[in-house]
Z-matrix of the N, CA and C atoms (Angstrom, degrees):
N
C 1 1.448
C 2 1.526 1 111.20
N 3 1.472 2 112.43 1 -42.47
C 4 1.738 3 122.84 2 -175.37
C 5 2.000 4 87.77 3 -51.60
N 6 1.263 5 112.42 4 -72.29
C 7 1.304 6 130.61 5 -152.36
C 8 1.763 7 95.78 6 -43.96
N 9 1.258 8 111.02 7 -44.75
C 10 1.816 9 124.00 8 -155.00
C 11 1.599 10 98.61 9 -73.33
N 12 1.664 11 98.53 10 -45.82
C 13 1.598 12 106.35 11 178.20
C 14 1.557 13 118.41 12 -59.80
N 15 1.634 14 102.57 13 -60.49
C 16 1.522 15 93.19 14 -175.27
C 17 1.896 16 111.37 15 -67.29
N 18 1.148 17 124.06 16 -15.58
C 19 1.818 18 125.62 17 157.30
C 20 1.254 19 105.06 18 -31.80
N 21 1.119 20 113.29 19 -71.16
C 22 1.804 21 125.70 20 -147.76
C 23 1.836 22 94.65 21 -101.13
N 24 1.305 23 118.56 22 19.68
C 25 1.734 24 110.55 23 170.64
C 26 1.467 25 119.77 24 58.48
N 27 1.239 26 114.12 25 26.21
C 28 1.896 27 119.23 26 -178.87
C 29 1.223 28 103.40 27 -126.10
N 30 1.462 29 100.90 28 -173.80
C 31 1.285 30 118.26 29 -165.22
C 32 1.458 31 109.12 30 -106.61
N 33 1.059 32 121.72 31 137.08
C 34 1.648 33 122.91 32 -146.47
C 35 1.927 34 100.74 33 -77.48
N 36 1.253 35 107.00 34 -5.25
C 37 1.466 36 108.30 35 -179.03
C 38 1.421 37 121.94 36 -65.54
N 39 1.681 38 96.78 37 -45.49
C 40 1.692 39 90.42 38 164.02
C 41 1.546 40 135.81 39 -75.92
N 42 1.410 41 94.69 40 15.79
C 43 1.607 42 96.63 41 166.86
C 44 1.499 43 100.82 42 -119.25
N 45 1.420 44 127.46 43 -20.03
C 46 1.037 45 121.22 44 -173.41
C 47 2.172 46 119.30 45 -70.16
N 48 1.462 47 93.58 46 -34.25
C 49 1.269 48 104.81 47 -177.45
C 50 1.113 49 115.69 48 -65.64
N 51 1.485 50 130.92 49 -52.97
C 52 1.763 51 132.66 50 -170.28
C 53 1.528 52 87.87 51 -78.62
N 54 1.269 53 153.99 52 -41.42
C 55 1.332 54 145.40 53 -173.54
C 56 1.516 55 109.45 54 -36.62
N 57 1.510 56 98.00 55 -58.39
C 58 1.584 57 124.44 56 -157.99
C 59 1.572 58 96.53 57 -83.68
N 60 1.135 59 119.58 58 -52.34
C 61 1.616 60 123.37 59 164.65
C 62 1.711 61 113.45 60 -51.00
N 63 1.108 62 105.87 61 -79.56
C 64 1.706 63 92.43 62 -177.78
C 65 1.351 64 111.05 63 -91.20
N 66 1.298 65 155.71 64 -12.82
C 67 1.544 66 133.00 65 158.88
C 68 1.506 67 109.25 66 -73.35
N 69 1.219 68 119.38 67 -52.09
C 70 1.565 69 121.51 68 161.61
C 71 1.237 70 154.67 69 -10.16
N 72 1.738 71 89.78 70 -67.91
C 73 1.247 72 128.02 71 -158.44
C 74 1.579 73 110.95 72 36.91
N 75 1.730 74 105.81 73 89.10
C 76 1.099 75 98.04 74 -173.23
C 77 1.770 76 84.84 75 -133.59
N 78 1.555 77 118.56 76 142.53
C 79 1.230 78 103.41 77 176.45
C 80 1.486 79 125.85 78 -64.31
N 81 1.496 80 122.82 79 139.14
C 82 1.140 81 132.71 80 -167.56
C 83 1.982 82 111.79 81 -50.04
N 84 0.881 83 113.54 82 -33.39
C 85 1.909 84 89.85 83 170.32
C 86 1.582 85 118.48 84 -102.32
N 87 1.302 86 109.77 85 13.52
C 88 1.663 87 125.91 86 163.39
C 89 1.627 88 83.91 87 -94.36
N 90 1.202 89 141.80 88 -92.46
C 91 1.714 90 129.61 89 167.42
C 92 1.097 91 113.21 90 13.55
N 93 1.088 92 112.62 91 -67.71
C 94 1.924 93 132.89 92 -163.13
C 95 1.126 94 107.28 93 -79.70
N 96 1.315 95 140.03 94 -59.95
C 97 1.847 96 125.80 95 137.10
C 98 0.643 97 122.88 96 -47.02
N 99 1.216 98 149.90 97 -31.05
C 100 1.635 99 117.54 98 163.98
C 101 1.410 100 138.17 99 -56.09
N 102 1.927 101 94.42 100 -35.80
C 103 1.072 102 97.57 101 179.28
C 104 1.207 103 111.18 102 -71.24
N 105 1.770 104 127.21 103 -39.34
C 106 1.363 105 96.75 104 -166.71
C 107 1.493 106 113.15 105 -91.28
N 108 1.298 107 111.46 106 27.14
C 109 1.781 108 102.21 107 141.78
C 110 1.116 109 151.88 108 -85.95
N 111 1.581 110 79.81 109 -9.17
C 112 2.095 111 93.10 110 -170.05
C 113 2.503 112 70.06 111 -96.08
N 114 0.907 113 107.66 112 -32.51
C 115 2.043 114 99.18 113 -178.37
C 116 1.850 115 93.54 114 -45.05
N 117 1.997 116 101.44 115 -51.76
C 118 1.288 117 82.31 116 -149.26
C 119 1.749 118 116.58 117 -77.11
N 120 1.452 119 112.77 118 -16.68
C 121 1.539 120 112.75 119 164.81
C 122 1.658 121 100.06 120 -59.88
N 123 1.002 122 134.68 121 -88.40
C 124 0.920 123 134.40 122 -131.98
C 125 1.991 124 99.52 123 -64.51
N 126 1.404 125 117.70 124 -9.43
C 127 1.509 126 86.88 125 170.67
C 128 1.872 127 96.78 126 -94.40
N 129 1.713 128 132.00 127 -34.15
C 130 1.214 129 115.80 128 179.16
C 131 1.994 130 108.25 129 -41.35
N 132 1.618 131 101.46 130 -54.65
C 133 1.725 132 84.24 131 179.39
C 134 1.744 133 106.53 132 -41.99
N 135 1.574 134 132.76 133 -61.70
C 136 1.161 135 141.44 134 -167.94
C 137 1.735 136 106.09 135 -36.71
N 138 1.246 137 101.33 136 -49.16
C 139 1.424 138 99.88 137 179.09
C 140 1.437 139 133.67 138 -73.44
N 141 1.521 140 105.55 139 -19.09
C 142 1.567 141 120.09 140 168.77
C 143 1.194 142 111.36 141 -49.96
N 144 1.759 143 90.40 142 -65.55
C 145 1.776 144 105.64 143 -179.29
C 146 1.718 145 125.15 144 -34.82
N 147 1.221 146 101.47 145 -57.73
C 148 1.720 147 115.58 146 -177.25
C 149 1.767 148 93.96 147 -77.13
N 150 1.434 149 152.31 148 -26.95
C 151 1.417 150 121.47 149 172.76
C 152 1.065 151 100.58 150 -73.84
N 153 1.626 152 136.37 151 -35.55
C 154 1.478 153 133.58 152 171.25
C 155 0.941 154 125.01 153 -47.99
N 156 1.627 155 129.95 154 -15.45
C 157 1.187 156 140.50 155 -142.35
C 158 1.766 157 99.15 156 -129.33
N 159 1.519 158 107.31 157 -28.22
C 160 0.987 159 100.88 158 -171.12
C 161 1.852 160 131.05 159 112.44
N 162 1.209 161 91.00 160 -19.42
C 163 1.794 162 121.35 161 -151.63
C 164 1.841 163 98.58 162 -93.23
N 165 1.194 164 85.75 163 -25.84
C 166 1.847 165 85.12 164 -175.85
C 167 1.074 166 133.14 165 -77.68
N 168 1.994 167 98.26 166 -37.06
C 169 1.590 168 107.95 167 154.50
C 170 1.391 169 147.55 168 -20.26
N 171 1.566 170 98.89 169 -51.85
C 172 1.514 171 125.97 170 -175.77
C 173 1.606 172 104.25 171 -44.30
N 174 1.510 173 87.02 172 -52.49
C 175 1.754 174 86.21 173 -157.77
C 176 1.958 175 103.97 174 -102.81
N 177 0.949 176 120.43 175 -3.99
C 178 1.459 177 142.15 176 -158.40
C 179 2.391 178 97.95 177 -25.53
N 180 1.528 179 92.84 178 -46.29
C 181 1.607 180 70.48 179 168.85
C 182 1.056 181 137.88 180 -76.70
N 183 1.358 182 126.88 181 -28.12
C 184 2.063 183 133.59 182 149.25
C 185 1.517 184 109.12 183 -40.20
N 186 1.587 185 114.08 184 -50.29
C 187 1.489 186 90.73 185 175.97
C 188 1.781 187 129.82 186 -76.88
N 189 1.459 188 103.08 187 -7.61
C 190 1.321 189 103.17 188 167.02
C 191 1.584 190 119.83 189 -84.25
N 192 1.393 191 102.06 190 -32.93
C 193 1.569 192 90.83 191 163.67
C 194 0.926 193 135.56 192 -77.89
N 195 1.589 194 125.99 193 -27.02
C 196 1.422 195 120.14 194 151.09
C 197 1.248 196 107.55 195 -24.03
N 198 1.645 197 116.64 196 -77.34
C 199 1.047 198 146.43 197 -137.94
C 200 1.731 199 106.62 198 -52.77
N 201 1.164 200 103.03 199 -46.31
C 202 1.704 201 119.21 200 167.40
C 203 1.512 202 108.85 201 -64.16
N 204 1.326 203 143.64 202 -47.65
C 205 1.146 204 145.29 203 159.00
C 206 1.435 205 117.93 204 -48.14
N 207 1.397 206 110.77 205 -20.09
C 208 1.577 207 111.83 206 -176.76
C 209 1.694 208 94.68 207 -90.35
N 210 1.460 209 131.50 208 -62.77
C 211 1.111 210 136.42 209 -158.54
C 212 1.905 211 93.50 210 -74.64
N 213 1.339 212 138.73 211 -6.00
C 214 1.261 213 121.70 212 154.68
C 215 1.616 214 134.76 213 -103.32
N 216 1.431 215 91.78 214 -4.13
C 217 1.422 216 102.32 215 156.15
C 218 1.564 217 118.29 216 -89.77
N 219 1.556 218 134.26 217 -32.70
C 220 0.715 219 102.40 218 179.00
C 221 1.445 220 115.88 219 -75.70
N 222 1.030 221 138.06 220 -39.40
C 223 1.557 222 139.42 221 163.10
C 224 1.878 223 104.44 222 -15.64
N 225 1.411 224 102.31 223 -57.07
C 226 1.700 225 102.26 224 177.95
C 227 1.395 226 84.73 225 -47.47
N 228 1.177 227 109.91 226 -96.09
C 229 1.267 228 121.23 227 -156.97
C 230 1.471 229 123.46 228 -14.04
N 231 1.291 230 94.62 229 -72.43
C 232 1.809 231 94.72 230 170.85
C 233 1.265 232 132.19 231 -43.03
N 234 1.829 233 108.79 232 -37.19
C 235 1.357 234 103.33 233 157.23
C 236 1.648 235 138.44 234 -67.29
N 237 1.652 236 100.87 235 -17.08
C 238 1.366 237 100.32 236 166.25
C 239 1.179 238 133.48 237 -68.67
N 240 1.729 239 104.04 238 -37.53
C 241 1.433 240 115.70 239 -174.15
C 242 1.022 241 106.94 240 -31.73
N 243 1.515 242 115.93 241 -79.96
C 244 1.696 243 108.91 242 -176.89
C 245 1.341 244 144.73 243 -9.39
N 246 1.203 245 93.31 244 -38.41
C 247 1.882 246 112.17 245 -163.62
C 248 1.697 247 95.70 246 -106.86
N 249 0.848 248 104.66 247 18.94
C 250 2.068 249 112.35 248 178.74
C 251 1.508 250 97.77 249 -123.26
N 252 1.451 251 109.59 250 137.27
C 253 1.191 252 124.52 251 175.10
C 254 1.232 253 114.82 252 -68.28
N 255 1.187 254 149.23 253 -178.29
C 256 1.511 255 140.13 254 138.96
C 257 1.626 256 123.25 255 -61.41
N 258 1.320 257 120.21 256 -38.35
C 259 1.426 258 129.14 257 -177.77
C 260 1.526 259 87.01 258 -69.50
N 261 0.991 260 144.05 259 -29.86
C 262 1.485 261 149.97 260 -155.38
C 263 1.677 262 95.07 261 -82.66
N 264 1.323 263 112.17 262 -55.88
C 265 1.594 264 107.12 263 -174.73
C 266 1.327 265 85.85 264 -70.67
N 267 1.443 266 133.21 265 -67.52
C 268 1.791 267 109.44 266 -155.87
C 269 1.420 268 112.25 267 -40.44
N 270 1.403 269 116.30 268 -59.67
C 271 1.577 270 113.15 269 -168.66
C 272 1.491 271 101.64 270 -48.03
N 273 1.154 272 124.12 271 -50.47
C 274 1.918 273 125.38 272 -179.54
C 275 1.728 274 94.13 273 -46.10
N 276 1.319 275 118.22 274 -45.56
C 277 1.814 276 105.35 275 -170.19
C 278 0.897 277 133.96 276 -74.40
N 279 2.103 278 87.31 277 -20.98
C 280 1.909 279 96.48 278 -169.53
C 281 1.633 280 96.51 279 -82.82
N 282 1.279 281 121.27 280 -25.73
C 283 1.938 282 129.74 281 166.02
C 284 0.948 283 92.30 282 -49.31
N 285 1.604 284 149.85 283 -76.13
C 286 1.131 285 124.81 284 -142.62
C 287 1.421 286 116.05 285 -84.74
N 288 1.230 287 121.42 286 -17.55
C 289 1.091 288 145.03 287 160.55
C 290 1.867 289 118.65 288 -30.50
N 291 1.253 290 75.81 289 -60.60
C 292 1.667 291 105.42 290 -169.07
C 293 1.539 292 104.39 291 -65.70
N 294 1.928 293 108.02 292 -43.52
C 295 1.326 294 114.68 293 177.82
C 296 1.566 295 119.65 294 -83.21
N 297 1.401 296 114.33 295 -4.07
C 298 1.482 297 98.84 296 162.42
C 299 1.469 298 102.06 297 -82.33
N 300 1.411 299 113.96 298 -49.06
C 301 1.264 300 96.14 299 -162.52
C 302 1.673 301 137.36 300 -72.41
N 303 1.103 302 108.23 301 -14.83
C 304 2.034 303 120.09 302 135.56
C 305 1.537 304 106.03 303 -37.28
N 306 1.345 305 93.63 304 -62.10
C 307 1.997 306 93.30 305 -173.33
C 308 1.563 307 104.34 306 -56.55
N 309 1.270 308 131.56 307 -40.80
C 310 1.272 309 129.01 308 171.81
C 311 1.658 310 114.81 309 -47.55
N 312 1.429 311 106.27 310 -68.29
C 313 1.302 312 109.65 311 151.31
C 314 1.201 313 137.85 312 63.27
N 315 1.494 314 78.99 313 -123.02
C 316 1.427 315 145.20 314 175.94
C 317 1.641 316 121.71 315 -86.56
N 318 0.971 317 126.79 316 -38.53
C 319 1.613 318 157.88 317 164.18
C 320 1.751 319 97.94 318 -21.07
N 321 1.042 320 126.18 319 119.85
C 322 1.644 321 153.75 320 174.83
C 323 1.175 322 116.39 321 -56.63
C-alpha cells in the first residue's frame, strides 16, 4: 500500500480503507483506525529519517504546527466518528477518491 500510495502522490489512507473494508472485511471505522495507525507509524518512522538526515531542521516550526493541528484534529475526529454512519465514511472516501483521481487527471 506504502509503495502504491507514494506512486500515485496520496495519502496511503485512501487505499488503505476499501483494502481493509472489502478484502478484509473489516468494519469500516475499525478500517479507518487502522489505517491511520499503520499512517501514523509510518510518518513518525518518516520523521526519524529526515532529523537523522538533517532535513527536518530546516523547517522544524511548520512541522510542529502541523503537528499540533494533527493531534487536535484527530481528537475532533475521533469524537465525530461516532456520530457518522459507515455509509457516511464510504461516500466521504468514494469523494475523495473521485478527487484524487481528477487530480491524477489533470496532474503535469
Amino acid at each position: 500500500m506504502g509503495f502504491l500510495s507514494s506512486l500515485l502522490g496520496i495519502g496511503g489512507g485512501i487505499i488503505h480503507v476499501p483494502a481493509l473494508a472489502s478484502m478484509l472485511n473489516f468494519p469500516i471505522h475499525v478500517a479507518t483506525a487502522t489505517s491511520h495507525a499503520i499512517l501514523a507509524v509510518m510518518a513518525l518512522s518518516s520523521t526519524i529519517v529526515h532529523m537523522i538526515q538533517g532535513s527536518f531542521w530546516e523547517g522544524w516550526q511548520t512541522a510542529v504546527c502541523i503537528g499540533g493541528g494533527v493531534i487536535v484534529g484527530a481528537q475532533l475526529g475521533a469524537g465525530l466518528s461516532h456520530r457518522v454512519k459507515p455509509k457516511g465514511i464510504i461516500i466521504a472516501l468514494a469523494g475523495a477518491l473521485l478527487i484524487v483521481g481528477v487530480r491524477l487527471l489533470f496532474a503535469k
